[in-house]
C-alpha positions as CSV (number, residue, x, y, z in Angstrom):
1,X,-86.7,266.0,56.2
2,X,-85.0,265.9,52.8
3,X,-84.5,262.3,51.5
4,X,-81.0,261.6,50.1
5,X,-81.6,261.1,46.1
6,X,-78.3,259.0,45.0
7,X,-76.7,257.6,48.1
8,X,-73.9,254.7,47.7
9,X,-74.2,251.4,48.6
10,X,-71.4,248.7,48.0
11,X,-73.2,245.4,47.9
12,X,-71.8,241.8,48.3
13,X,-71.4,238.6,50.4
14,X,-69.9,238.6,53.7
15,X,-65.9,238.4,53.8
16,X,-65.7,239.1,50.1
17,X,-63.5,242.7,51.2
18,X,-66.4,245.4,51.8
19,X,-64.8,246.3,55.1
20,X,-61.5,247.1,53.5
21,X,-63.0,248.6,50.5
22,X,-65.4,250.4,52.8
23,X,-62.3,251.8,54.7
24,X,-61.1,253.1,51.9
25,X,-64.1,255.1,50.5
26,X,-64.6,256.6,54.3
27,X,-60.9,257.5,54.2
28,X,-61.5,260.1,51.1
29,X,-62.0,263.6,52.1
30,X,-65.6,263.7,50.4
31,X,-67.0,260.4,51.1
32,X,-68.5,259.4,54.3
33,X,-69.0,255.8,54.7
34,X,-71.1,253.8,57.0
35,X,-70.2,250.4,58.0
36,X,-72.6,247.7,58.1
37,X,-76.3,249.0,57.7
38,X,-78.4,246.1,57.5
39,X,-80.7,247.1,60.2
40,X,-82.0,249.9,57.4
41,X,-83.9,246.6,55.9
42,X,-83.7,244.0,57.7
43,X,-87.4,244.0,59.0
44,X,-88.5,245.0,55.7
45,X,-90.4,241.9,55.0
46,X,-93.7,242.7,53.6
47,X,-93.4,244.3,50.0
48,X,-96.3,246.7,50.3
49,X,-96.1,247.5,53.6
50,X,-93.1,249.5,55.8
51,X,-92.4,247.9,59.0
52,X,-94.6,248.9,62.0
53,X,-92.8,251.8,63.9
54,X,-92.8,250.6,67.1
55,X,-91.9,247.2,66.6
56,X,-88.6,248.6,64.3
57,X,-87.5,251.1,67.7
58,X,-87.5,248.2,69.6
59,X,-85.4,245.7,67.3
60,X,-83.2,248.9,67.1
61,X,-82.6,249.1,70.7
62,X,-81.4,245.4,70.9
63,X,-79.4,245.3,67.4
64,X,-75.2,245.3,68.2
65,X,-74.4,246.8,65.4
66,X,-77.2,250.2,65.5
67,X,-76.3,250.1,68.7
68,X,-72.9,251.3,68.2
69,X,-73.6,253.6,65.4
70,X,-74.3,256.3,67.3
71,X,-77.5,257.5,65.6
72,X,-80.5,258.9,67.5
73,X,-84.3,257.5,66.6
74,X,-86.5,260.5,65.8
75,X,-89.8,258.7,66.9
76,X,-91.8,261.1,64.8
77,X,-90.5,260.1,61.2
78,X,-92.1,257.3,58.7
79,X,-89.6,254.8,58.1
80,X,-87.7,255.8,54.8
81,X,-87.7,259.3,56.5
82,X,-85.7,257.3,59.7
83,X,-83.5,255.4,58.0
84,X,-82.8,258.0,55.3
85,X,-81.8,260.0,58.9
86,X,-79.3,257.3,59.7
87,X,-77.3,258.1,56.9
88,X,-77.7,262.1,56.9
89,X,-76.6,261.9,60.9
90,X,-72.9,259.8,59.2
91,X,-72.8,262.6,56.5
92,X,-73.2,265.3,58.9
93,X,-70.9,263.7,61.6
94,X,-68.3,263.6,59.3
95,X,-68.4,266.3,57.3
96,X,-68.8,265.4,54.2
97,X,-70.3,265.8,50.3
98,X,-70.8,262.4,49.6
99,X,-72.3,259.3,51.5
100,X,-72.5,255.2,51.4
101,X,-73.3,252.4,53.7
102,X,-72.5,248.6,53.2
103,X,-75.2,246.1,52.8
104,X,-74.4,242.3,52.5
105,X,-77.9,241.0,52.2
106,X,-81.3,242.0,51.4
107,X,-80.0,245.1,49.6
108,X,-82.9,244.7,46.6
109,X,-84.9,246.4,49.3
110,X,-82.9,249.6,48.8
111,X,-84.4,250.7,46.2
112,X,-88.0,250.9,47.7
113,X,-86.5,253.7,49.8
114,X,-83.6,254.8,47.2
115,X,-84.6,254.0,43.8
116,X,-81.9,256.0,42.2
117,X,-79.2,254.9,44.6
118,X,-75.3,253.9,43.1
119,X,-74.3,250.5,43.9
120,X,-71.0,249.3,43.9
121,X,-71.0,245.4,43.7
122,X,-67.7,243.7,44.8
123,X,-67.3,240.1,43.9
124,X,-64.6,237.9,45.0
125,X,-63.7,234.6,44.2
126,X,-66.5,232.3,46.2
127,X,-63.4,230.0,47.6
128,X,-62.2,232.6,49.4
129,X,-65.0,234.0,50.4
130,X,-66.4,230.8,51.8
131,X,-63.0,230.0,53.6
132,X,-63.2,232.9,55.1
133,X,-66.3,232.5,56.5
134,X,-65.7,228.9,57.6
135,X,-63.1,231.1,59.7
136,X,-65.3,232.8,61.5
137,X,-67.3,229.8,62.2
138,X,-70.7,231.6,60.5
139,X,-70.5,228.1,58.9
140,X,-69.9,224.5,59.6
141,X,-68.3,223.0,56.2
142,X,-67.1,224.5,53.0
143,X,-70.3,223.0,51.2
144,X,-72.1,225.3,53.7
145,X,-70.3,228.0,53.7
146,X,-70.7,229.0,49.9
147,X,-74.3,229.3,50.1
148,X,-74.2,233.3,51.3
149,X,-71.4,234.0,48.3
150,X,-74.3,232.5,46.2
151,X,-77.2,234.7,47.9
152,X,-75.6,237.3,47.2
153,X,-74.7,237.1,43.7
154,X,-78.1,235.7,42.5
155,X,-79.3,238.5,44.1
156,X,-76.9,241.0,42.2
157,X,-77.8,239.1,38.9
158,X,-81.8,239.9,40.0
159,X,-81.6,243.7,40.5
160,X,-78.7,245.1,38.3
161,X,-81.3,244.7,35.4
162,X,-83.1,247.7,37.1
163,X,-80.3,250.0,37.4
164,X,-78.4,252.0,34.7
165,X,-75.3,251.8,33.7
166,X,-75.0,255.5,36.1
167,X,-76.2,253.2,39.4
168,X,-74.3,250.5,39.1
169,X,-70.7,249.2,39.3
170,X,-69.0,245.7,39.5
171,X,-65.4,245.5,41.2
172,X,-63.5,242.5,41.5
173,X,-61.4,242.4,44.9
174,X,-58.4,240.3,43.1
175,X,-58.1,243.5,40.8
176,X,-58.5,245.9,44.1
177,X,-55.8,244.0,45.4
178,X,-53.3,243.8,42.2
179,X,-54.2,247.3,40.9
180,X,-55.6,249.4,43.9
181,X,-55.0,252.8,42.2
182,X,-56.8,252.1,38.7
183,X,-59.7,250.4,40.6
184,X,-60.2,253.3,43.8
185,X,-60.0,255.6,40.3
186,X,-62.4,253.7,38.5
187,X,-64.8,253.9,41.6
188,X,-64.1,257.8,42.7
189,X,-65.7,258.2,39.0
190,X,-68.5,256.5,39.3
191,X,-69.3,258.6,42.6
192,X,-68.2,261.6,40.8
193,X,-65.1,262.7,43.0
194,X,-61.0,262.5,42.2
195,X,-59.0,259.7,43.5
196,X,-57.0,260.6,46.4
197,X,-54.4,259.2,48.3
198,X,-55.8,259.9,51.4
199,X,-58.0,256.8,50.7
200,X,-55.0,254.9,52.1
201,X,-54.5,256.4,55.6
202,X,-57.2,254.0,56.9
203,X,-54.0,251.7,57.6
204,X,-52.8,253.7,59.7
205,X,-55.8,254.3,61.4
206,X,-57.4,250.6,61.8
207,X,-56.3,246.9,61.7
208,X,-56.2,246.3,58.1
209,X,-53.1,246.7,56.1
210,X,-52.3,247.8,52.4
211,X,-53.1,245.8,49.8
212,X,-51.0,242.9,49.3
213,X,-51.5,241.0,46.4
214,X,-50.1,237.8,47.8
215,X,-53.2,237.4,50.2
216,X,-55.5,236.3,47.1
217,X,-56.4,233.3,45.9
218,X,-56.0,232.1,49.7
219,X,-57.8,228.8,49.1
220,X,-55.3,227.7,46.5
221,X,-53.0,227.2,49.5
222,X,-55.0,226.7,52.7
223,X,-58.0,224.8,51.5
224,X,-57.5,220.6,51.0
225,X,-58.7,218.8,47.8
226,X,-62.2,217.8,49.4
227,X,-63.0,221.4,50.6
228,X,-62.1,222.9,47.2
229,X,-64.4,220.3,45.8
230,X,-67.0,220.6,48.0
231,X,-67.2,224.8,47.2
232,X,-66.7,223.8,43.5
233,X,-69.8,221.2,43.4
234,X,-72.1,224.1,43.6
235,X,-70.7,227.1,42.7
236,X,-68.3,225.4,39.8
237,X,-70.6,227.7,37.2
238,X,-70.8,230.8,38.9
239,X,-67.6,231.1,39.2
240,X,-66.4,230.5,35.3
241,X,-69.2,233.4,34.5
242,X,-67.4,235.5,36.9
243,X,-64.0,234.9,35.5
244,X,-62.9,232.8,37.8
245,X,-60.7,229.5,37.0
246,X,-61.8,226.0,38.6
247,X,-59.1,223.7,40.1
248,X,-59.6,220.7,38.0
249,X,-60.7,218.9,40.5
250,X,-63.5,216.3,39.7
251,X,-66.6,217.7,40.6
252,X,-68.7,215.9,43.0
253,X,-72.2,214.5,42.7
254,X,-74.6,216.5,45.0
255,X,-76.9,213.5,46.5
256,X,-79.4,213.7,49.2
257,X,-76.9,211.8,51.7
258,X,-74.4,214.7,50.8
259,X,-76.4,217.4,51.6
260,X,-78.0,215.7,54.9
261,X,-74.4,215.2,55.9
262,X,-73.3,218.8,55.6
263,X,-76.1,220.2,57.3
264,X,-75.4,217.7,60.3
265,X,-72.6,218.8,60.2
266,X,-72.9,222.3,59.7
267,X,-75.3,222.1,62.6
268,X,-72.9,220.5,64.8
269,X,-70.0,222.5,64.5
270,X,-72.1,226.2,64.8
271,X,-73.5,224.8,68.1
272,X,-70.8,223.6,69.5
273,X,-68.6,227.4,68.3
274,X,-71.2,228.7,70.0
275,X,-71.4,226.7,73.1
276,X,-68.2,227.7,74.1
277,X,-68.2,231.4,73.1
278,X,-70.7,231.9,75.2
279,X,-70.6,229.1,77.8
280,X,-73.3,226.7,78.8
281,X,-75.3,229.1,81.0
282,X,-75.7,231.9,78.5
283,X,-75.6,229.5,75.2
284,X,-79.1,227.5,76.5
285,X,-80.3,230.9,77.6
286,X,-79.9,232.0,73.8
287,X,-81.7,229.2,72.5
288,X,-84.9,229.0,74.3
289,X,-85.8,233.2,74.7
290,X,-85.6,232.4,70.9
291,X,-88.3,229.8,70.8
292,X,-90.5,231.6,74.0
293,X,-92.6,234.3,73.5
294,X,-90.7,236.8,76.2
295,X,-89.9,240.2,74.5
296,X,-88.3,241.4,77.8
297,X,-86.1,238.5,78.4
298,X,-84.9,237.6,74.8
299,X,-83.6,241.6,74.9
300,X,-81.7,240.9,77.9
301,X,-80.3,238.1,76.8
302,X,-78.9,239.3,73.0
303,X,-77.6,242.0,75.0
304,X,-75.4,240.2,76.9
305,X,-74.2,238.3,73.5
306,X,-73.9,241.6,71.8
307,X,-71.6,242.3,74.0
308,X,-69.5,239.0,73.9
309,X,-69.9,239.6,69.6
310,X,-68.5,242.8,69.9
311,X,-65.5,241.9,71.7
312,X,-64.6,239.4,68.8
313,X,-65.2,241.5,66.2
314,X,-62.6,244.4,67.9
Protein backbone atom coordinates (compact mmCIF):
# COMPACT_ATOMS: atom_id res chain seq x y z
CA UNK A 1 0.00 0.00 0.00
CA UNK A 2 1.18 3.48 -1.08
CA UNK A 3 1.81 5.77 1.91
CA UNK A 4 0.33 9.28 1.57
CA UNK A 5 3.67 11.68 1.26
CA UNK A 6 2.17 15.38 2.30
CA UNK A 7 -1.21 14.79 4.02
CA UNK A 8 -2.81 17.84 6.15
CA UNK A 9 -3.20 18.05 9.54
CA UNK A 10 -4.71 21.20 11.35
CA UNK A 11 -3.31 21.04 14.84
CA UNK A 12 -4.49 22.86 18.10
CA UNK A 13 -6.20 22.70 21.51
CA UNK A 14 -9.61 21.58 21.94
CA UNK A 15 -12.44 24.26 21.37
CA UNK A 16 -10.03 26.63 19.78
CA UNK A 17 -12.38 26.29 16.17
CA UNK A 18 -10.81 23.07 14.31
CA UNK A 19 -14.28 21.67 13.89
CA UNK A 20 -15.48 24.80 12.05
CA UNK A 21 -12.32 25.31 10.24
CA UNK A 22 -12.27 21.56 9.56
CA UNK A 23 -15.88 21.98 8.06
CA UNK A 24 -14.70 24.29 5.95
CA UNK A 25 -11.67 22.59 4.33
CA UNK A 26 -14.03 19.26 3.90
CA UNK A 27 -16.61 21.52 2.19
CA UNK A 28 -13.99 22.40 -0.79
CA UNK A 29 -14.36 20.30 -3.85
CA UNK A 30 -10.65 18.98 -3.58
CA UNK A 31 -10.09 18.54 0.00
CA UNK A 32 -11.29 15.70 2.05
CA UNK A 33 -11.24 16.17 5.67
CA UNK A 34 -11.36 13.83 8.50
CA UNK A 35 -12.65 14.82 11.82
CA UNK A 36 -10.96 13.98 14.87
CA UNK A 37 -8.13 11.30 14.29
CA UNK A 38 -6.44 10.92 17.51
CA UNK A 39 -6.75 7.27 17.58
CA UNK A 40 -3.88 7.35 14.58
CA UNK A 41 -1.47 8.11 17.79
CA UNK A 42 -2.83 7.81 20.63
CA UNK A 43 -1.20 4.42 21.65
CA UNK A 44 1.91 5.61 20.22
CA UNK A 45 3.81 5.66 23.37
CA UNK A 46 7.14 4.08 23.00
CA UNK A 47 9.44 6.17 20.60
CA UNK A 48 11.27 3.31 19.02
CA UNK A 49 8.75 1.02 18.88
CA UNK A 50 5.03 1.04 16.91
CA UNK A 51 2.23 -0.14 19.04
CA UNK A 52 1.68 -3.94 19.13
CA UNK A 53 -0.99 -4.85 16.45
CA UNK A 54 -3.27 -6.68 18.41
CA UNK A 55 -3.48 -4.65 21.27
CA UNK A 56 -4.14 -1.32 18.74
CA UNK A 57 -7.42 -3.64 16.93
CA UNK A 58 -8.72 -3.93 20.14
CA UNK A 59 -8.52 -0.21 21.52
CA UNK A 60 -9.93 0.39 17.94
CA UNK A 61 -12.95 -1.63 18.50
CA UNK A 62 -13.83 0.18 21.74
CA UNK A 63 -12.82 3.93 20.69
CA UNK A 64 -16.30 6.21 19.98
CA UNK A 65 -14.87 8.16 17.75
CA UNK A 66 -13.07 5.18 15.08
CA UNK A 67 -15.95 3.69 15.71
CA UNK A 68 -18.03 5.92 13.81
CA UNK A 69 -15.62 6.62 11.11
CA UNK A 70 -16.48 4.03 9.17
CA UNK A 71 -13.03 2.61 8.30
CA UNK A 72 -12.30 -1.06 8.01
CA UNK A 73 -9.01 -2.64 9.88
CA UNK A 74 -6.94 -4.53 7.28
CA UNK A 75 -5.37 -6.92 9.94
CA UNK A 76 -2.51 -7.61 7.62
CA UNK A 77 -0.87 -4.07 7.53
CA UNK A 78 2.05 -2.66 9.89
CA UNK A 79 0.80 0.22 11.62
CA UNK A 80 1.82 3.40 9.56
CA UNK A 81 0.60 1.20 6.61
CA UNK A 82 -3.09 1.03 8.77
CA UNK A 83 -3.44 4.24 9.75
CA UNK A 84 -1.97 5.69 6.56
CA UNK A 85 -5.33 3.39 5.23
CA UNK A 86 -7.58 5.41 7.53
CA UNK A 87 -7.02 8.42 5.70
CA UNK A 88 -6.77 6.90 1.96
CA UNK A 89 -10.41 5.05 2.80
CA UNK A 90 -11.81 9.32 3.64
CA UNK A 91 -9.96 10.34 0.40
CA UNK A 92 -11.42 7.62 -1.59
CA UNK A 93 -14.97 7.89 0.06
CA UNK A 94 -15.08 11.20 -0.91
CA UNK A 95 -13.67 11.66 -3.93
CA UNK A 96 -11.16 13.77 -3.62
CA UNK A 97 -7.34 15.16 -4.64
CA UNK A 98 -6.40 16.34 -1.42
CA UNK A 99 -6.71 14.98 2.26
CA UNK A 100 -6.45 16.20 6.16
CA UNK A 101 -7.39 14.97 9.49
CA UNK A 102 -7.61 17.01 12.85
CA UNK A 103 -5.40 16.20 15.70
CA UNK A 104 -5.62 18.15 19.10
CA UNK A 105 -2.90 16.36 21.03
CA UNK A 106 -0.03 14.25 20.56
CA UNK A 107 0.28 15.41 16.98
CA UNK A 108 4.52 15.52 17.23
CA UNK A 109 4.00 11.85 16.70
CA UNK A 110 2.86 12.53 13.11
CA UNK A 111 5.73 12.99 11.74
CA UNK A 112 7.24 9.41 12.63
CA UNK A 113 4.63 8.18 10.13
CA UNK A 114 4.38 11.51 7.97
CA UNK A 115 7.55 13.35 8.15
CA UNK A 116 6.75 15.61 5.29
CA UNK A 117 3.14 16.30 6.33
CA UNK A 118 1.47 20.18 6.16
CA UNK A 119 0.24 21.38 9.36
CA UNK A 120 -2.00 24.01 9.83
CA UNK A 121 -1.80 25.31 13.49
CA UNK A 122 -4.89 27.41 14.57
CA UNK A 123 -4.42 29.34 17.74
CA UNK A 124 -7.17 31.14 19.51
CA UNK A 125 -7.09 33.34 22.28
CA UNK A 126 -6.56 30.82 25.56
CA UNK A 127 -9.62 32.65 27.38
CA UNK A 128 -11.80 31.52 25.12
CA UNK A 129 -10.56 28.48 24.63
CA UNK A 130 -10.55 27.54 28.23
CA UNK A 131 -14.18 28.96 28.65
CA UNK A 132 -15.24 26.93 26.35
CA UNK A 133 -14.01 24.01 27.61
CA UNK A 134 -15.15 24.78 31.25
CA UNK A 135 -18.49 24.54 29.07
CA UNK A 136 -18.25 21.26 28.35
CA UNK A 137 -17.35 20.38 31.68
CA UNK A 138 -13.73 18.67 30.37
CA UNK A 139 -12.68 20.88 33.28
CA UNK A 140 -13.52 21.97 36.77
CA UNK A 141 -12.28 25.77 37.08
CA UNK A 142 -10.80 28.21 34.70
CA UNK A 143 -7.24 27.72 36.35
CA UNK A 144 -7.79 24.15 35.09
CA UNK A 145 -9.13 24.58 32.12
CA UNK A 146 -6.21 26.46 30.41
CA UNK A 147 -3.79 23.79 30.87
CA UNK A 148 -4.80 21.83 27.34
CA UNK A 149 -4.64 25.52 25.42
CA UNK A 150 -1.01 25.41 27.02
CA UNK A 151 -0.27 21.68 25.90
CA UNK A 152 -0.89 22.35 22.87
CA UNK A 153 0.90 25.35 22.15
CA UNK A 154 4.24 24.30 23.91
CA UNK A 155 3.80 21.55 21.79
CA UNK A 156 3.45 23.71 18.52
CA UNK A 157 6.51 25.83 19.72
CA UNK A 158 8.47 22.13 20.12
CA UNK A 159 7.92 20.70 16.52
CA UNK A 160 7.46 23.78 14.08
CA UNK A 161 11.36 24.03 14.40
CA UNK A 162 11.37 20.74 12.26
CA UNK A 163 9.14 21.81 9.59
CA UNK A 164 9.67 24.27 6.63
CA UNK A 165 8.26 27.09 6.02
CA UNK A 166 6.19 24.58 2.96
CA UNK A 167 4.83 22.25 6.10
CA UNK A 168 3.69 24.54 8.27
CA UNK A 169 1.04 27.29 8.76
CA UNK A 170 -0.28 29.43 11.83
CA UNK A 171 -3.97 30.75 11.62
CA UNK A 172 -5.50 32.79 14.11
CA UNK A 173 -9.36 31.97 14.62
CA UNK A 174 -10.14 35.87 15.57
CA UNK A 175 -8.76 36.71 11.94
CA UNK A 176 -10.86 33.38 10.44
CA UNK A 177 -13.70 34.98 11.98
CA UNK A 178 -13.11 38.86 10.95
CA UNK A 179 -11.63 38.01 7.49
CA UNK A 180 -12.82 34.45 6.50
CA UNK A 181 -12.11 34.96 2.79
CA UNK A 182 -8.31 36.24 3.01
CA UNK A 183 -7.59 33.60 5.64
CA UNK A 184 -9.59 30.28 3.73
CA UNK A 185 -7.30 31.99 0.72
CA UNK A 186 -4.27 32.12 2.61
CA UNK A 187 -4.83 28.32 3.64
CA UNK A 188 -6.18 26.88 0.03
CA UNK A 189 -2.40 28.17 -0.89
CA UNK A 190 -0.61 26.57 1.33
CA UNK A 191 -2.43 23.22 0.29
CA UNK A 192 -1.97 24.18 -3.21
CA UNK A 193 -5.75 24.46 -4.37
CA UNK A 194 -8.07 27.90 -5.23
CA UNK A 195 -10.31 29.23 -2.69
CA UNK A 196 -13.76 28.41 -3.28
CA UNK A 197 -16.99 29.34 -2.07
CA UNK A 198 -18.19 26.12 -1.78
CA UNK A 199 -16.11 26.08 1.53
CA UNK A 200 -19.16 27.77 3.00
CA UNK A 201 -22.01 25.31 2.22
CA UNK A 202 -21.00 23.36 5.37
CA UNK A 203 -23.75 25.73 7.07
CA UNK A 204 -26.11 24.59 5.41
CA UNK A 205 -25.28 21.21 5.85
CA UNK A 206 -24.34 20.99 9.83
CA UNK A 207 -24.98 22.97 13.03
CA UNK A 208 -22.49 25.59 12.77
CA UNK A 209 -23.25 28.91 11.36
CA UNK A 210 -21.12 31.54 9.22
CA UNK A 211 -18.75 33.40 10.73
CA UNK A 212 -19.81 36.06 12.95
CA UNK A 213 -17.29 38.19 14.24
CA UNK A 214 -19.27 39.27 17.30
CA UNK A 215 -18.84 35.63 18.84
CA UNK A 216 -14.92 36.49 19.68
CA UNK A 217 -13.38 37.55 22.43
CA UNK A 218 -16.39 35.65 24.40
CA UNK A 219 -14.60 35.82 27.72
CA UNK A 220 -14.53 39.60 27.66
CA UNK A 221 -18.30 39.36 28.39
CA UNK A 222 -19.12 36.04 29.96
CA UNK A 223 -16.14 35.38 32.10
CA UNK A 224 -16.06 37.31 35.92
CA UNK A 225 -12.89 39.17 37.18
CA UNK A 226 -11.51 36.04 39.14
CA UNK A 227 -11.94 33.56 36.22
CA UNK A 228 -10.18 36.05 33.82
CA UNK A 229 -7.47 36.15 36.44
CA UNK A 230 -7.26 32.89 37.19
CA UNK A 231 -6.59 31.98 33.02
CA UNK A 232 -4.28 35.04 33.08
CA UNK A 233 -2.07 33.82 36.18
CA UNK A 234 -0.55 31.23 33.94
CA UNK A 235 -1.02 31.85 30.55
CA UNK A 236 -0.55 35.95 31.06
CA UNK A 237 2.79 35.39 28.75
CA UNK A 238 1.73 33.19 26.19
CA UNK A 239 -0.73 35.08 25.36
CA UNK A 240 1.23 38.65 24.73
CA UNK A 241 3.70 36.41 22.38
CA UNK A 242 0.69 35.33 20.53
CA UNK A 243 -0.71 38.76 20.09
CA UNK A 244 -3.13 38.66 22.45
CA UNK A 245 -3.93 41.69 24.90
CA UNK A 246 -4.34 40.94 28.82
CA UNK A 247 -7.19 42.51 30.83
CA UNK A 248 -5.34 44.54 33.29
CA UNK A 249 -6.28 42.63 35.75
CA UNK A 250 -3.74 42.11 38.67
CA UNK A 251 -2.17 38.94 38.19
CA UNK A 252 -2.44 36.44 40.93
CA UNK A 253 0.29 34.67 42.92
CA UNK A 254 0.29 30.95 41.99
CA UNK A 255 0.89 29.21 45.67
CA UNK A 256 0.68 25.72 46.60
CA UNK A 257 -2.78 26.31 48.51
CA UNK A 258 -4.00 27.72 44.95
CA UNK A 259 -3.11 25.03 43.06
CA UNK A 260 -4.37 22.32 45.73
CA UNK A 261 -7.59 24.19 45.71
CA UNK A 262 -8.18 24.06 41.93
CA UNK A 263 -7.49 20.60 41.62
CA UNK A 264 -10.02 19.82 44.46
CA UNK A 265 -12.02 21.44 42.85
CA UNK A 266 -11.51 20.49 39.45
CA UNK A 267 -11.83 17.08 40.83
CA UNK A 268 -15.10 17.74 42.36
CA UNK A 269 -17.00 19.24 39.72
CA UNK A 270 -15.71 16.52 36.75
CA UNK A 271 -17.08 13.80 39.15
CA UNK A 272 -19.97 15.09 39.99
CA UNK A 273 -20.67 16.19 35.63
CA UNK A 274 -20.09 12.83 35.38
CA UNK A 275 -22.14 11.30 38.01
CA UNK A 276 -25.12 12.54 36.63
CA UNK A 277 -24.47 12.03 32.89
CA UNK A 278 -24.22 8.76 33.35
CA UNK A 279 -26.09 7.96 36.59
CA UNK A 280 -24.83 6.22 39.68
CA UNK A 281 -25.09 2.61 38.34
CA UNK A 282 -23.08 3.22 35.19
CA UNK A 283 -20.74 6.23 36.71
CA UNK A 284 -19.19 3.48 39.62
CA UNK A 285 -19.15 0.98 36.87
CA UNK A 286 -16.73 3.41 34.87
CA UNK A 287 -14.56 3.94 37.65
CA UNK A 288 -13.59 0.54 38.90
CA UNK A 289 -13.28 -1.61 35.16
CA UNK A 290 -10.72 1.33 35.08
CA UNK A 291 -8.70 0.33 38.02
CA UNK A 292 -9.45 -3.82 37.53
CA UNK A 293 -7.71 -5.72 35.27
CA UNK A 294 -11.02 -7.05 33.12
CA UNK A 295 -10.42 -6.37 29.30
CA UNK A 296 -13.92 -7.88 28.61
CA UNK A 297 -15.81 -5.92 31.01
CA UNK A 298 -14.05 -2.42 30.79
CA UNK A 299 -15.12 -2.76 26.75
CA UNK A 300 -18.61 -3.27 27.74
CA UNK A 301 -18.76 -0.74 29.83
CA UNK A 302 -17.04 2.36 27.56
CA UNK A 303 -19.36 1.13 25.19
CA UNK A 304 -22.33 1.89 26.88
CA UNK A 305 -20.63 5.56 27.60
CA UNK A 306 -19.78 5.89 24.08
CA UNK A 307 -22.92 5.78 23.37
CA UNK A 308 -24.28 8.25 26.07
CA UNK A 309 -20.87 10.65 24.59
CA UNK A 310 -22.18 10.51 21.35
CA UNK A 311 -25.55 11.55 22.02
CA UNK A 312 -24.06 14.82 23.50
CA UNK A 313 -21.80 15.53 21.08
CA UNK A 314 -24.89 15.27 18.17
Amino acid sequence: MAMLKTPIFLVGACRSGTTLLRAMLDYHPQIAFHHEFEFAVDQMKEPANWPDLSSYHEYLSYSRIFLHSNHTIDKHLSYPELVNSFLLQKLERDKKQFIGATVHYHFDRLLRIWPDAKFIHLVRDGRDVARSTLLMAWAGNMFTSVQSWITAELLWEKISPQLSPEQNLTIHYEALIQNSDEVLTQICTFIGVPFDKAMYDYAEHTTYSLPEPHLIEQWRKKLSNDEIQLAESKISTMLEERGYQLSGLPLLKITPWLRWRMAISNRWVRRLFYFRRYGFKLYLEHILSRKLPFKGWRKSVQMKTNVIEHKHCK
